[in-house]
C-alpha positions as CSV (number, residue, x, y, z in Angstrom):
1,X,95.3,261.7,183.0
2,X,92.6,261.6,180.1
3,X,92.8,264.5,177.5
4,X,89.4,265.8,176.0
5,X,88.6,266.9,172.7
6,X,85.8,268.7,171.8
7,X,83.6,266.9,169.7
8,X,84.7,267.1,165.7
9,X,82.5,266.3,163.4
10,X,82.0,262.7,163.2
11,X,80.9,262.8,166.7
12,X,78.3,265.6,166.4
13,X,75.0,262.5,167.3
14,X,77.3,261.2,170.6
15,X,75.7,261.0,173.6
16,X,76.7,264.6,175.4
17,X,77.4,263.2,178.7
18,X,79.7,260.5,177.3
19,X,83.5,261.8,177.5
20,X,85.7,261.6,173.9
21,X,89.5,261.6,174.1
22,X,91.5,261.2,170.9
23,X,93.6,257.6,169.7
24,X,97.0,259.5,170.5
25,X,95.9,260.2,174.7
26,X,94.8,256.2,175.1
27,X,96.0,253.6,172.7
28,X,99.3,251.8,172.1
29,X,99.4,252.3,168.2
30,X,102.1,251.0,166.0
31,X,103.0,249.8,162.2
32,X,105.5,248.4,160.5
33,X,108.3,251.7,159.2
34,X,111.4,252.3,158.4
35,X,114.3,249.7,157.8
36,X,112.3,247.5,159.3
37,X,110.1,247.4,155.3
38,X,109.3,243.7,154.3
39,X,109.0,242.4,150.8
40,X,106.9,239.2,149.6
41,X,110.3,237.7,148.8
42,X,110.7,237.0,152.4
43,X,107.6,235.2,153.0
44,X,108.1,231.4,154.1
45,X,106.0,228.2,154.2
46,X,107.3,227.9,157.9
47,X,108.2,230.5,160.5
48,X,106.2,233.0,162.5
49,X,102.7,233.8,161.9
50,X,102.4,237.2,159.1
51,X,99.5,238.9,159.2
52,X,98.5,241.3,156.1
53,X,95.2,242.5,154.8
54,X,94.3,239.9,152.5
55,X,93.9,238.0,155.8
56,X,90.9,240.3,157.1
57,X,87.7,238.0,157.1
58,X,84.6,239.7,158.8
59,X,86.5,240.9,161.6
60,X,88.7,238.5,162.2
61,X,92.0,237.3,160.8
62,X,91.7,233.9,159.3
63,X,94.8,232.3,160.6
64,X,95.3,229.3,158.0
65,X,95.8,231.9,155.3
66,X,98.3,234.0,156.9
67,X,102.0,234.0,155.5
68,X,105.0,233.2,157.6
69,X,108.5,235.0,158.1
70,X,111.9,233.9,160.0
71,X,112.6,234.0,164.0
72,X,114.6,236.8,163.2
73,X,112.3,239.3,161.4
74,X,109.9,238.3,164.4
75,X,112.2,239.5,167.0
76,X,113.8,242.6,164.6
77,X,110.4,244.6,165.6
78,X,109.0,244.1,169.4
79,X,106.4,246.6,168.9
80,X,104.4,245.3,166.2
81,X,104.3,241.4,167.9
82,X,101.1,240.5,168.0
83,X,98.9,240.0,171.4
84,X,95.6,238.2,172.2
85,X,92.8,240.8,172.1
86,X,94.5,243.4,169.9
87,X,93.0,245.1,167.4
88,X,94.2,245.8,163.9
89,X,93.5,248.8,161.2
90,X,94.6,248.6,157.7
91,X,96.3,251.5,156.1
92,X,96.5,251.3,152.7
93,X,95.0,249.6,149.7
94,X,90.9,249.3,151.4
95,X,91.9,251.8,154.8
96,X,89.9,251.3,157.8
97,X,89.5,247.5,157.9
98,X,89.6,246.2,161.1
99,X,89.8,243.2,162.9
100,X,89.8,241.4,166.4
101,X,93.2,239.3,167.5
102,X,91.4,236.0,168.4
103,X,92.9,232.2,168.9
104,X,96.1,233.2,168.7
105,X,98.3,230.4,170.0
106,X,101.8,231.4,168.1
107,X,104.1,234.1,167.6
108,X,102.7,236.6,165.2
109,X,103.9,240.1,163.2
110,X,102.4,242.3,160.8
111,X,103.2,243.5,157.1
112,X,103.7,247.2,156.8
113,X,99.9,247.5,155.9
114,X,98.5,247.5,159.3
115,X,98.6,249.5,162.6
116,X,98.5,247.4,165.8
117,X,96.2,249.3,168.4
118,X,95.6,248.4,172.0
119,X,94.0,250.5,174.9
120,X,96.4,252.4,178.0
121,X,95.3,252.5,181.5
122,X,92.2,250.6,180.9
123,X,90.5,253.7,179.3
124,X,88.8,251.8,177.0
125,X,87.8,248.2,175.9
126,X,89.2,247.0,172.1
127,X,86.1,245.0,172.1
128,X,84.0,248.2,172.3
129,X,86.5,249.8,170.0
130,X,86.3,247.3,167.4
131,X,82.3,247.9,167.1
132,X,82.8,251.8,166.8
133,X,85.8,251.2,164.4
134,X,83.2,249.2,162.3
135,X,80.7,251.9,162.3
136,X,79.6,254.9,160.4
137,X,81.3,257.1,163.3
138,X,84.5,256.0,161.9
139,X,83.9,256.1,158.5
140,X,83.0,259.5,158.0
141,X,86.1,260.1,160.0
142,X,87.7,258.4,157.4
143,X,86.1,260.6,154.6
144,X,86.9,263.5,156.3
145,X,90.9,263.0,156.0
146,X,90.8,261.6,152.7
147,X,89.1,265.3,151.4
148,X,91.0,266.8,148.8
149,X,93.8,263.9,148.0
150,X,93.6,260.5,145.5
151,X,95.9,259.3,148.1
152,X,94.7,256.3,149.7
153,X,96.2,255.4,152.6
154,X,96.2,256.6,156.6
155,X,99.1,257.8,158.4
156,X,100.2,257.4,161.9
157,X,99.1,261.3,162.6
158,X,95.7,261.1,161.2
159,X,95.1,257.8,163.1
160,X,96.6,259.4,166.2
161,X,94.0,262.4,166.2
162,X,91.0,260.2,165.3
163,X,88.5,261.3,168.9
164,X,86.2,258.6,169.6
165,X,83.2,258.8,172.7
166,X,84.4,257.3,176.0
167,X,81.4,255.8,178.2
168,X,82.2,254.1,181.1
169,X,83.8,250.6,180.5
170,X,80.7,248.7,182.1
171,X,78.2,250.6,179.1
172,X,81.3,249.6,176.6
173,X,81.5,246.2,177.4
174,X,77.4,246.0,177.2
175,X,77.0,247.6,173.8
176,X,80.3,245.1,172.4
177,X,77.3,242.3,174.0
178,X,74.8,243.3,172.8
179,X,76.3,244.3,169.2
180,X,77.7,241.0,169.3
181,X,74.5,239.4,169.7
182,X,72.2,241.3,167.7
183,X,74.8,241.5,164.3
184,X,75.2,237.4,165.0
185,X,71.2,237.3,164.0
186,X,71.4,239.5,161.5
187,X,74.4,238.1,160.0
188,X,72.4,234.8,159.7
189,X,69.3,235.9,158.3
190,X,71.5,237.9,155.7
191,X,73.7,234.3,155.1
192,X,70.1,232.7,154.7
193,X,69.2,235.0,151.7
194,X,72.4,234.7,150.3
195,X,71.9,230.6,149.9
196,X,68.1,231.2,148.6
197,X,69.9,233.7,145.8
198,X,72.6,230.8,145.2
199,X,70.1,228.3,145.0
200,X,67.7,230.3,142.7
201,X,71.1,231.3,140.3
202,X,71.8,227.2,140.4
203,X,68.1,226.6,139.6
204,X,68.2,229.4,136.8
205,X,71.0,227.6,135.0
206,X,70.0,224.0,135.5
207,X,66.9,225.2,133.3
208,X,68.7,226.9,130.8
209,X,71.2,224.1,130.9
210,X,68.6,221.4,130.3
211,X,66.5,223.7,127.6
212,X,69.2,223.9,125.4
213,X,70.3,220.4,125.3
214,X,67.0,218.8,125.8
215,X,64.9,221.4,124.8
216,X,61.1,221.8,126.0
217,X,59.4,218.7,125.0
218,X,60.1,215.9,127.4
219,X,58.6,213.0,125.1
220,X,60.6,214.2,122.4
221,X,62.6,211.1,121.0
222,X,66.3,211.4,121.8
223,X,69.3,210.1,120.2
224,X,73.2,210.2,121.5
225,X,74.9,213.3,121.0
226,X,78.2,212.5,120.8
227,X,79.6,215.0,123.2
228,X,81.2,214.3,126.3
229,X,79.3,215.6,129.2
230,X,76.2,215.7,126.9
231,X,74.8,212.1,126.7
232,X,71.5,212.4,124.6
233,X,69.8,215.1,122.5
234,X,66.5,215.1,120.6
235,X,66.5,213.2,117.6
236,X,65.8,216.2,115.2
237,X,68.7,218.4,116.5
238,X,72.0,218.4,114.9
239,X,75.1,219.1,116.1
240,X,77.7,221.3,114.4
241,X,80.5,223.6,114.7
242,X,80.8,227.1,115.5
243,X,83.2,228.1,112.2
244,X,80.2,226.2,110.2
245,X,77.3,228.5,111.5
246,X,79.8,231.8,111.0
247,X,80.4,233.9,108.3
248,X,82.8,236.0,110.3
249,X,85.6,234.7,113.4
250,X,87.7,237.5,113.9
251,X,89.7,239.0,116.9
252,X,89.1,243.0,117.5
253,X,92.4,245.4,116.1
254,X,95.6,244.2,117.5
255,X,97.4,247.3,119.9
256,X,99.6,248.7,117.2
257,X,96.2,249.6,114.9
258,X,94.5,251.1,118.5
259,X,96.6,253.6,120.7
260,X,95.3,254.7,123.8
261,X,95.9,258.3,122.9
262,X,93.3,257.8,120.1
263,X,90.7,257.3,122.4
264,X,88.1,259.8,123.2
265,X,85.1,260.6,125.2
266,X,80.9,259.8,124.0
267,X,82.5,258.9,120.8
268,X,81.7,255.6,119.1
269,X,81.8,253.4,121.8
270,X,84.4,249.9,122.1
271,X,83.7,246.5,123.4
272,X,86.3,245.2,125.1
273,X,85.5,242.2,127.9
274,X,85.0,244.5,130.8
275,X,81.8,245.6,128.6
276,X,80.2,242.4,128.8
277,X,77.6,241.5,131.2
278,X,75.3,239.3,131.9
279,X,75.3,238.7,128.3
280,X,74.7,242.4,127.9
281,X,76.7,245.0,125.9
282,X,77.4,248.0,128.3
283,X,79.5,250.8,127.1
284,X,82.0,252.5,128.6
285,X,81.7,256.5,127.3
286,X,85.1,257.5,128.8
287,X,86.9,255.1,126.5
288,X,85.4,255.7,122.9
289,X,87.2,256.8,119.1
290,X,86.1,259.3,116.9
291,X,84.5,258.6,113.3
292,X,87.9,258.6,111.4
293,X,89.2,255.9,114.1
294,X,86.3,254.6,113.8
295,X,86.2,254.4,109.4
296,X,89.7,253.0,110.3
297,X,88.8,249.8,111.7
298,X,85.5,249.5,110.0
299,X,86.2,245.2,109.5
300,X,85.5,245.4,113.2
301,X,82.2,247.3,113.1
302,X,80.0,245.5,115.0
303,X,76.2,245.0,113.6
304,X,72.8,243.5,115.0
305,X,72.9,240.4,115.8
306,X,77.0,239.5,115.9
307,X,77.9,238.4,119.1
308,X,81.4,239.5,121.0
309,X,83.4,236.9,123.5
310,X,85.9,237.6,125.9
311,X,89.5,236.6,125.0
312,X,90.6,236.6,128.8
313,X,89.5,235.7,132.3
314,X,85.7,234.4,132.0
315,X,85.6,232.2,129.3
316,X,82.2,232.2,127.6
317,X,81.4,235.4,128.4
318,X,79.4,236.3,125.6
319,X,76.7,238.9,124.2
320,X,74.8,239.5,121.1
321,X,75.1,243.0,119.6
322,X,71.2,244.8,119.3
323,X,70.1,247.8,118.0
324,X,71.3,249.9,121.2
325,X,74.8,249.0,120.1
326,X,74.8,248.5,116.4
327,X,77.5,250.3,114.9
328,X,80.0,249.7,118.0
329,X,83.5,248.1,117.6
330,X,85.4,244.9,118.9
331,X,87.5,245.7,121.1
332,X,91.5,244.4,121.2
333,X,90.5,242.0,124.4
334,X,87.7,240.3,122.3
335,X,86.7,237.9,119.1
336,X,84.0,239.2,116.7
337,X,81.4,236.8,115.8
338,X,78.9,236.6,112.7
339,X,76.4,233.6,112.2
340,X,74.5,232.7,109.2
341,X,70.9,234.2,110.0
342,X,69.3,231.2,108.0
343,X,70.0,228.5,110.4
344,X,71.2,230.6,113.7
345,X,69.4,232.9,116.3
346,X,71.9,234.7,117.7
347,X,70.0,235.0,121.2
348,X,69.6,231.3,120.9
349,X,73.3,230.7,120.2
350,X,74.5,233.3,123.4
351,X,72.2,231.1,125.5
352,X,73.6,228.0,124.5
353,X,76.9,229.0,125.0
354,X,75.9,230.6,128.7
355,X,75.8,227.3,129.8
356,X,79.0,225.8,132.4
357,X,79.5,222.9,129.6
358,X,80.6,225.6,127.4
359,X,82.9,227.3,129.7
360,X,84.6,224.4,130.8
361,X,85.2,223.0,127.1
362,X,86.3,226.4,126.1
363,X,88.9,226.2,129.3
364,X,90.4,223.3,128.9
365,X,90.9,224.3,125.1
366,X,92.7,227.6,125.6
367,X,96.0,228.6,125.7
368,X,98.3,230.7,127.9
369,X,100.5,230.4,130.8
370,X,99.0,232.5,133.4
371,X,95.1,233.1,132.5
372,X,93.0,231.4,129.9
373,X,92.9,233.0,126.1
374,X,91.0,232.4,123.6
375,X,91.5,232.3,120.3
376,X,89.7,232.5,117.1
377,X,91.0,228.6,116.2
378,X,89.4,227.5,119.6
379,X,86.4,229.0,119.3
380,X,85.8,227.8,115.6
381,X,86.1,224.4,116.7
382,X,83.2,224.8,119.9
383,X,80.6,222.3,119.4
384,X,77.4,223.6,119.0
385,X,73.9,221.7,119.8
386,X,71.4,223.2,117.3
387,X,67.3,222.6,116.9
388,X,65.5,224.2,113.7
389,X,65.5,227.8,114.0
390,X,62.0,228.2,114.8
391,X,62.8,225.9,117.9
392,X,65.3,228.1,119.0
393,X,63.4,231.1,119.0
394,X,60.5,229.2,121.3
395,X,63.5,228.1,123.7
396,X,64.9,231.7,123.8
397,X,61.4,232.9,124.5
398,X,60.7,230.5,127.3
399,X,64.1,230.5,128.6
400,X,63.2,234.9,128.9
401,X,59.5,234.6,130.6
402,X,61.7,232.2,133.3
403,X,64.7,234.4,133.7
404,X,62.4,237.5,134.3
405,X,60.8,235.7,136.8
406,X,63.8,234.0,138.8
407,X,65.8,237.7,138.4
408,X,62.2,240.0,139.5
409,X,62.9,237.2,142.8
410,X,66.5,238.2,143.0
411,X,66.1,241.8,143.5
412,X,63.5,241.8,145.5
413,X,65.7,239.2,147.9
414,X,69.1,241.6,147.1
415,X,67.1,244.3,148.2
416,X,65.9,242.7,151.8
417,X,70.1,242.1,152.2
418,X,70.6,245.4,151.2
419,X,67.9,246.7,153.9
420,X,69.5,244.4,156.7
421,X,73.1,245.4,156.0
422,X,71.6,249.2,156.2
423,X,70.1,248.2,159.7
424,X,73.1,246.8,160.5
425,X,75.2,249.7,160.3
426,X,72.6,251.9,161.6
427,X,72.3,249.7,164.6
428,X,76.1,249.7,165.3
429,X,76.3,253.3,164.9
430,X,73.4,254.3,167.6
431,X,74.6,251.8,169.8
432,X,78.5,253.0,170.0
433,X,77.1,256.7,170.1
434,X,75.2,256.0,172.9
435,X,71.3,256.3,171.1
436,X,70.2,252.9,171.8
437,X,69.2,252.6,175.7
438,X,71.0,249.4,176.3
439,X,70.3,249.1,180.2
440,X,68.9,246.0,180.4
441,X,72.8,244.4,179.3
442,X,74.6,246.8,181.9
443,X,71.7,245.0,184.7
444,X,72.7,241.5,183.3
């Protein structure tokens, strides 16, 4: 017998005459608990199939990722072995991911991240409930239980009592068709501006790439360069080191000078790597030191034109200090940098050194064991390609003017994806509520 609910919040737009009944009253729902608790020291090249969250791609569980365990901690749990057509839920970590169980052809279990749901007595259709699991319906069911706690993650119970509206299983089955088919063309359209973006990003670097090594003269005579992956630069460049266009190659204070108790709030701001982007300085207000912190470490004051790299992760990532962040400090996680103004523009330099060659030279340089890191001996030794100064202001100014141009293109594409992936939702969400008159599908 099907229980009602009346309708909670997050169902306050469903169609009145459509029926809602709560998870607890219709589904099969299951996880991972107990004894039964898994650790990653158990996972095997060969076995049965595991499925955790990581493996969630669009809906879908991308099977040649997926860890394996033994026969016997396949058959230890019954009720979480995986069926054709089931559908999954993430608990913890991103909640409320969800995907379809298709092409399964082998023995499968789940991690104890995941809830295994599938529909009693026929009430409902997992295909339909996959749609309305992906829509805003379900969502703001989701902010509704996570109100007042930091906790993220969602229990058996709150699953159990999320309602959800019931139309008959022909109308289900024609809104999963016709969501199906409608998010399938808007899905490509969306992958179709992605590419153009790629392709304009590619295009963006190949001219910055080709300005700074070739400058903007093509019938400029050119000579060899000397540099591996750089065959030929114009004649009247040089090429010189980093450590011999510096006055200054220093790492930011080391942890013992900087404790994080010392920090403060809309103080005199830090930059640490997380603060670079896009060969921008962007400051972090939450994690700043006061003026006698800051008088401290004043060999790591930071002044116009200087630029900061990252230590870790992106190598290359680079910006140059201007007068919206004079005065600011290098951070622990970064090297401090300070050319010779006679010879060097510093926006120049950061747009040299924005280009791939850089990055990979700087890579295969570094040191450590489990992530690049650089250091101030590395970096001294980066080869620079340098025109006359006035050259590398013209470069810089060109090289803006284009990147204006390619980035005002950009947005304006992000924005259309941004639009779509707002229809999108909107679409899925009137459809499983039962505002989208979808009677043409139940007639086919």
């Amino acid at each position: 017998m099907n229980q009602e609910y009346s309708c909670p919040i997050w169902l306050q737009d469903t169609k009145p005459n459509w029926a809602i009944q709560r998870i607890k009253y219709a589904t099969y729902l299951k996880a991972r608990v107990g004894w039964h608790g898994l650790t990653s020291n158990e996972y095997l090249n060969k076995g049965v199939l595991l499925i955790t969250g990581t493996d969630f791609e669009n809906g879908r569980i991308n099977w040649k990722i997926c860890y394996r365990v033994s026969e016997e901690r396949y058959q230890q749990d019954p009720y979480i072995q995986i069926q054709e057509g089931d559908l999954l839920i993430t608990k913890d970590g991103t909640i409320g991911k969800v995907a379809l169980i298709q092409g399964l052809n082998e023995p499968a279990t789940l991690n104890s991240g995941i809830f295994v749901t599938r529909p009693l007595k026929g009430t409902y259709s997992n295909h339909f409930m996959y749609w309305l699991l992906k829509s805003k319906v379900f969502q703001t069911f989701i902010d509704y239980i996570k109100v007042g706690t930091t906790i993220n993650h969602l229990y058996q119970n709150q699953l159990s009592d999320f309602a959800f509206p019931v139309p008959s299983l022909e109308i289900q089955q024609a809104i999963a068709s016709f969501l199906d088919r409608k998010t399938a063309a808007i899905d490509t359209l969306i992958a179709k501006k992605q590419r153009l973006i790629q392709l304009l990003e590619e295009k963006r670097t190949a001219l910055i790439n080709q300005a700074v090594t070739q400058g903007l003269n093509p019938n400029v005579p050119m000579k060899n360069s000397g540099i591996a992956w750089i065959s030929k630069i114009p004649e009247h460049w040089e090429v010189s080191r980093l450590s011999f266009l510096s006055t200054t190659i220093q790492t930011g204070p080391f942890g013992s000078q900087l404790h994080a108790s010392e920090y403060v709030e809309n103080g005199i701001p830090l930059v640490n790597p997380i603060n670079i982007q896009r060969g921008n300085i962007v400051a972090d207000y939450q994690k700043t030191v006061n003026q006698e912190v800051a008088i401290r470490l004043s060999r790591h004051k930071l002044l116009i034109g200087d630029l900061v790299f990252a230590r870790r992760g992106e190598l290359g990532r680079c910006g140059v200090i201007n007068k919206n962040n004079n005065g600011w400090l290098c951070g622990t996680g970064c090297i401090q940098v300070r050319v010779s103004k006679i010879k060097v523009y510093p926006d120049y330099l950061n747009l040299f050194i924005s280009i791939p060659w850089v990055a990979s030279w700087l890579s295969l340089e570094s040191v450590g064991s489990t992530m690049d890191n650089l250091n101030t001996e590395i970096l001294s030794t980066l080869p620079i390609i340098l025109p006359p100064k006035e050259e590398q202001i013209k470069i810089f100014q060109y090289i803006e003017l284009k990147k204006y141009l390619f980035d005002k293109l950009i947005t304006t594409i992000d924005r259309q994806i941004s639009k779509l992936q707002e229809y999108r939702q909107s679409l899925i969400t009137a459809a499983v509520t039962g505002k989208i008159d979808i009677s043409e599908e139940v007639a086919a």
